[in-house]
C-alpha positions in Angstrom: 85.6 198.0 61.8 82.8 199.0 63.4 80.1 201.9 62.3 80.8 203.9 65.2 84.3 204.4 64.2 83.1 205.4 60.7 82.5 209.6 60.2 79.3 210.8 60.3 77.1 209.3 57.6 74.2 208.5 60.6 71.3 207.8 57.9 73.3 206.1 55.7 74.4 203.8 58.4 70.7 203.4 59.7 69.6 202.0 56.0 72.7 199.7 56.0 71.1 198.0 58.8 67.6 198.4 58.0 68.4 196.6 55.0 70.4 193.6 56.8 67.4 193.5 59.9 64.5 193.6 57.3 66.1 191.4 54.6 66.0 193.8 51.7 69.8 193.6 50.6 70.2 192.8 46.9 73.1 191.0 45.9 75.3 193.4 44.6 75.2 197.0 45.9 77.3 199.9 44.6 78.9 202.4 47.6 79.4 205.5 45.5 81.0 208.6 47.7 83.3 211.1 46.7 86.8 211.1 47.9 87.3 210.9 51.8 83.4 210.9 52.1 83.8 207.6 54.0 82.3 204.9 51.3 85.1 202.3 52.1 85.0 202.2 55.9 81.6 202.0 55.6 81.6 199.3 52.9 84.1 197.4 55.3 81.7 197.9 58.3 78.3 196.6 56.7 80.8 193.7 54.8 82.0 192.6 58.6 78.2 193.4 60.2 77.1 190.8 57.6 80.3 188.1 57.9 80.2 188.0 61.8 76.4 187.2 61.8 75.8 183.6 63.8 75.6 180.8 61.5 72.2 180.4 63.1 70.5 183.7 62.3 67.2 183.6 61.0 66.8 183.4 57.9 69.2 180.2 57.6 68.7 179.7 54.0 68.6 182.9 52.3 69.9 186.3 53.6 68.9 187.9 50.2 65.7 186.2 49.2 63.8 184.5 52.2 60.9 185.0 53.2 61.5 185.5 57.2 62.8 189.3 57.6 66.2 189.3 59.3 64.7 190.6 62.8 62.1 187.8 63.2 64.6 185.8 64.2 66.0 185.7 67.7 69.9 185.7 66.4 70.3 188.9 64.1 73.1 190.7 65.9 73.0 194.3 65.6 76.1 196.7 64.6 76.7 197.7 68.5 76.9 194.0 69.6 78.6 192.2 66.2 82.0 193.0 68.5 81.2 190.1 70.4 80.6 187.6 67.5 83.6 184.9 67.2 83.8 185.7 63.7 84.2 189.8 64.1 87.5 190.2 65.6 89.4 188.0 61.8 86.9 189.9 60.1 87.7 193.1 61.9 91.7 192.1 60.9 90.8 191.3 57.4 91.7 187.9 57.9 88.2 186.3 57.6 88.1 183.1 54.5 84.6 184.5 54.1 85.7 188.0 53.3 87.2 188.7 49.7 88.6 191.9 48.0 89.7 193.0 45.0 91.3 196.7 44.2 93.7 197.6 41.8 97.1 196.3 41.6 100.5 196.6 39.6 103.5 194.2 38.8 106.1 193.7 41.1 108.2 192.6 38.2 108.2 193.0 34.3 105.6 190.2 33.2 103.7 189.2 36.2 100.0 189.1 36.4 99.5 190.4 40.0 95.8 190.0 41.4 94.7 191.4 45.0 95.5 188.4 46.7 99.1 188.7 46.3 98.9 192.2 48.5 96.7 191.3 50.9 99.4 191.8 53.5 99.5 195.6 52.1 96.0 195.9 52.0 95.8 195.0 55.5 98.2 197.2 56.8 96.9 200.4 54.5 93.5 200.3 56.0 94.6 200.1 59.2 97.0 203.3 58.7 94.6 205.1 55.8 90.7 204.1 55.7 90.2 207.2 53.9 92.9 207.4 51.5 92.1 207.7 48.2 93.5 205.4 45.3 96.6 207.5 44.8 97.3 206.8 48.2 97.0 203.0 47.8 99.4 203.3 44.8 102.1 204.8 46.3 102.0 202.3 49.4 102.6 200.0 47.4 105.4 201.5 45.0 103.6 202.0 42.2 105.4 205.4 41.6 104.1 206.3 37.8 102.6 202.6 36.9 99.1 202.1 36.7 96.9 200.4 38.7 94.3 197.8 37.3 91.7 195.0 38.1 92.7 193.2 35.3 91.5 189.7 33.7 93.6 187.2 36.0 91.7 189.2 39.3 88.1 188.7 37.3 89.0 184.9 37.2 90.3 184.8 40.7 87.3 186.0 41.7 85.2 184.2 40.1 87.2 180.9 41.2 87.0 182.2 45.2 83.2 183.0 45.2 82.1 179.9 43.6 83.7 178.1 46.5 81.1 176.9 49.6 82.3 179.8 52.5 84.0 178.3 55.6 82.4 179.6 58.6 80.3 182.4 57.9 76.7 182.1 56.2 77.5 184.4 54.0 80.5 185.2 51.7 81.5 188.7 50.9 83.3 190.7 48.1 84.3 194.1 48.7 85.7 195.4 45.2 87.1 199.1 45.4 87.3 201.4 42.3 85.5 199.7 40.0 86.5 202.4 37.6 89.8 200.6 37.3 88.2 197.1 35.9 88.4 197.5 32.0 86.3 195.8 29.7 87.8 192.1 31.4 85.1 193.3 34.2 82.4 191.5 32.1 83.9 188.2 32.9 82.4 189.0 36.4 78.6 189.9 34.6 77.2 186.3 35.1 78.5 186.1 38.6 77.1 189.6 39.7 73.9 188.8 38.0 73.1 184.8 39.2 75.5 185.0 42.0 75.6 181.5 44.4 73.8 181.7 47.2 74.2 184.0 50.1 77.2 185.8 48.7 77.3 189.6 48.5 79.0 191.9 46.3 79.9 195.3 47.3 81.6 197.5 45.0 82.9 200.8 46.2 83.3 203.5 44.0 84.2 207.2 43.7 82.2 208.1 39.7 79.9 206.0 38.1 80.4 207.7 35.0 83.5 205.2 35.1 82.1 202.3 35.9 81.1 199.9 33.0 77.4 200.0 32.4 76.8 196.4 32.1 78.3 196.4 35.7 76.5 199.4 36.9 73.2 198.6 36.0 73.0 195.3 38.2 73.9 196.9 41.3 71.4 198.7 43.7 73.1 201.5 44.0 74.3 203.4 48.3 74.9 206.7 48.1 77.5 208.1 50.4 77.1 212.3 51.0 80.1 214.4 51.9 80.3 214.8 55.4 79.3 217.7 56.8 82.0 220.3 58.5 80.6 219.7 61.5 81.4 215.5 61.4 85.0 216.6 59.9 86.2 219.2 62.6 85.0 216.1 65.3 86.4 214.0 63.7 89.6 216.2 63.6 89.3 216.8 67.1 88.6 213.5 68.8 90.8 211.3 66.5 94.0 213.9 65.5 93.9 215.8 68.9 93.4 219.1 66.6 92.9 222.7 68.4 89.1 223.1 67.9 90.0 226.4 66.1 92.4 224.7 63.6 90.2 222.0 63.2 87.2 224.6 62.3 89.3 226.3 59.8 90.5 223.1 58.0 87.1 221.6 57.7 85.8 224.6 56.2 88.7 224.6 53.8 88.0 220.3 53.4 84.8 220.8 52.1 83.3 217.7 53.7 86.8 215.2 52.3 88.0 213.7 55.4 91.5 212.7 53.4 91.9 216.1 52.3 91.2 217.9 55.8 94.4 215.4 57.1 96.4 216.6 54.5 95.7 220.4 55.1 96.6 219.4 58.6 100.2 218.9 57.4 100.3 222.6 57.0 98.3 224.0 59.3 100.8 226.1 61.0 100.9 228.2 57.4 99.4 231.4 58.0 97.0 231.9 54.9 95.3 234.5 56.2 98.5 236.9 56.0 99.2 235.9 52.6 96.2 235.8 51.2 96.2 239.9 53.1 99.3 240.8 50.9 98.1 239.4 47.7 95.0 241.4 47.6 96.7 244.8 48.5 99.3 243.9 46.2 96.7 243.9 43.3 94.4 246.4 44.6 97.0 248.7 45.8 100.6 247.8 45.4 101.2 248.1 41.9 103.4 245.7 39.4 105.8 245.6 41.8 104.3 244.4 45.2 102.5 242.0 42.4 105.5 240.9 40.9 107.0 239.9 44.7 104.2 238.0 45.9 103.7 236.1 42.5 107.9 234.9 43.3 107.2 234.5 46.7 103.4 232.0 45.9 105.5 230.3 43.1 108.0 229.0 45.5 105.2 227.2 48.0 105.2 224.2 45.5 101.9 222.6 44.0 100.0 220.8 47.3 100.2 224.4 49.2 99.3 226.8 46.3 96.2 224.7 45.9 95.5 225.0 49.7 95.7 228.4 49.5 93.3 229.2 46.8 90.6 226.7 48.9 91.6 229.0 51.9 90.7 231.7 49.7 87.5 230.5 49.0 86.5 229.3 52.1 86.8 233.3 53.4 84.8 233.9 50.3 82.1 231.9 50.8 82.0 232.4 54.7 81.7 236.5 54.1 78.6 235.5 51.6 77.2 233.3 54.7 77.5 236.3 57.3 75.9 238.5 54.5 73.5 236.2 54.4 72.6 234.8 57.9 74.6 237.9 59.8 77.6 237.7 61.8 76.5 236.0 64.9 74.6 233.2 63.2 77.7 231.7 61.5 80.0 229.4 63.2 84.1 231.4 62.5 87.1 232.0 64.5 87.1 236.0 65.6 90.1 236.5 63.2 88.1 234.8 59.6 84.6 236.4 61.0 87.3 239.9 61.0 88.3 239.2 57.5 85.0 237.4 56.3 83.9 241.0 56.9 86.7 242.9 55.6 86.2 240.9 52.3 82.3 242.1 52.2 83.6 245.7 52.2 85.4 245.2 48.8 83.4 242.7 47.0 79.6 241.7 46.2 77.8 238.5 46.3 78.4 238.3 42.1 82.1 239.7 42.8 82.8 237.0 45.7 81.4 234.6 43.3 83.6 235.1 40.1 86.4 235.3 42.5 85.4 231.9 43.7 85.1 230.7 40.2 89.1 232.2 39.3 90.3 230.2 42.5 88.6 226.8 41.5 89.9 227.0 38.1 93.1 228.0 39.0 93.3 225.0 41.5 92.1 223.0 38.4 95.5 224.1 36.7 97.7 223.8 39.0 96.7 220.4 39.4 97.9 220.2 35.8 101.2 221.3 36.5 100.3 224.7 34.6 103.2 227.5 35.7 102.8 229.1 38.7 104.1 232.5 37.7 102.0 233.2 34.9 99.2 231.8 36.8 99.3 233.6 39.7 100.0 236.9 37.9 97.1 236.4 35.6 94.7 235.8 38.8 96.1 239.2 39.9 94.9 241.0 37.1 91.4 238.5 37.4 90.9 240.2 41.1 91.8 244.1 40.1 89.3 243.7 37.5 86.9 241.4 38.9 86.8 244.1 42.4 87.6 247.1 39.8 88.6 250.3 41.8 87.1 249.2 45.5 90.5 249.8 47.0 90.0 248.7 51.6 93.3 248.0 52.3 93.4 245.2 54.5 95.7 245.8 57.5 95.9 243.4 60.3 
């Protein structure tokens, strides 16, 4: 994988190298991004820029602690160029000896100890189909169904057997460990190793909350922080790579809030038309009495979880795009003609501290549902939320 098939994330990408040119990696570093924020393609990147270096770069002895920085000597290969290293295209494949991982796993069977190794094949092909799938996403693909994964004992062993082996063909051996939050207290097995690791060999953990993360573990790792992207990078990205209408792909990365993964799943249902929905619900509280309410709680209950919760982000992203045009004006916020129309619409009925404790209701609400609460009684209690919350301002909002 190569940056420049990685989202966005341009400064991040410029210290990666920076730190690989000038010699200022440590020897463990934490990649901590959110959820479709891109911290595994990236880890995967920088863990093949380093691999596919020449076995003749300068420094020779040390990558992490030599005294010669990286780009004082005539071989460092840059991320544009590492394409044409014999060593990228295995490590591009995952198929590099030099290059290690470790993620959680389940049993195939009742009592086997699984460790990563025995799904590389999996791995492989999941990366290739889902960079930015999330760990849920992982799980499924490979069965788990209701099991949980782990990074249990045998994989802290394994690992620690693999790294303390001389590398094969690269100068430097790599270990890319994903959701560290899923290594129990077994992780300190790897404590030593992390701390006084063998020469040349990198760890790279990738991780979505630190809070998670043992703090024995945390606190040896210099820690990469990955940003959201920004709805700019996401609607390109939707553009160039799922051939997305430019006008779909600006709704649904407004809606994404800067979570590549999610923005592909809202593209499952972007044919739905929220915004005539979402039309009917508030004239059905502000206006329609218990009975339009009643009908369009039955007819939101039916959408099922995944589509309720997409709704309420739609919801919010109208919200917050009318307090952007209240802000900024009209013509200095990037909208479709039709969410500018209701952006505005939305301003005639609410405030700023009205849009905001609507925005509030949705995100909790989107909480619950996550929770499996009922949709009914949820969706009729936000209707009574929004009457009260707007109070008497009664626009009805025709097409």
């Amino acid at each position: 994988m190569l940056f420049s098939e990685v989202i966005g994330q341009a400064p991040v990408k410029q210290h990666l190298v920076e730190m690989v040119q000038q010699d200022r990696l440590s020897h463990a570093l934490l990649f901590l991004g959110k959820e479709g924020s891109g911290a595994l393609p990236l880890a995967l990147a920088f863990a093949q820029l380093v691999i596919a270096q020449p076995a003749n770069a300068e420094p020779v002895a040390d990558l992490f602690g030599g005294m010669t920085p990286m780009d004082a000597g005539p071989s460092f290969v840059g991320p544009d160029a590492i394409v044409n290293q014999p060593g990228f295209a295995r490590a591009s494949q995952l198929m590099h000896p030099d290059l290690h991982f470790s993620y959680p796993v389940i049993p195939r069977k009742s009592g086997d100890k699984p460790i990563s190794t025995d799904y590389i094949s999996e791995w492989r092909e999941f990366i290739g189909l889902y960079p930015y799938g999330n760990v849920y996403d992982w799980l499924q693909f490979i069965g788990a169904e209701n099991k949980q994964g782990n990074i249990t004992a045998d994989e802290c062993n394994d690992i620690i057997h693999k790294l303390s082996l001389k590398s094969f063909e690269s100068t430097y051996k790599v270990l890319v460990l994903w959701m560290p939050e899923y290594l129990g207290k077994e992780g300190n097995k790897l404590l030593k190793l992390i701390e006084e690791p063998p020469a040349n060999t990198l760890f790279i953990l990738v991780a979505e909350n630190d809070e998670q993360i043992l703090p024995t573990i945390l606190s040896r790792c210099q820690l990469v922080k990955i940003p959201l992207l920004e709805d700019t990078e996401v609607e390109q990205a939707l553009v160039a790579r799922a051939k997305v209408a430019p006008d779909t792909a600006r709704q649904i990365a407004g809606i994404a809030e800067g979570n590549y993964r999610e923005a592909l799943q809202l593209l499952q249902h972007a044919d739905e038309d929220w915004q005539s929905l979402l039309r009917e619900w508030l004239n059905a509280a502000l206006r329609g009495g218990p009975i339009a309410q009643v009908k369009f709680t039955e007819e939101v209950s039916k959408l099922g979880r995944e589509k309720q919760k997409q709704f309420l982000r739609y919801f919010n992203h109208l919200l917050e795009l009318s307090i952007r045009i209240r802000v900024l004006g009209a013509e200095q916020v990037a909208a479709g003609e039709q969410e500018r129309d209701f952006a505005l619409r939305l301003n005639k009925i609410a405030s700023v501290s009205q849009q905001q404790a609507i925005i509030e209701e949705m995100d909790r609400a989107a909480y619950y549902i996550e929770r499996n609460a009922n949709p009914k009684m949820l969706f009729q209690a936000l209707t009574l939320k929004l009457y009260h919350i707007i109070q008497n301002k009664t626009l009805i909002l025709n097409g």
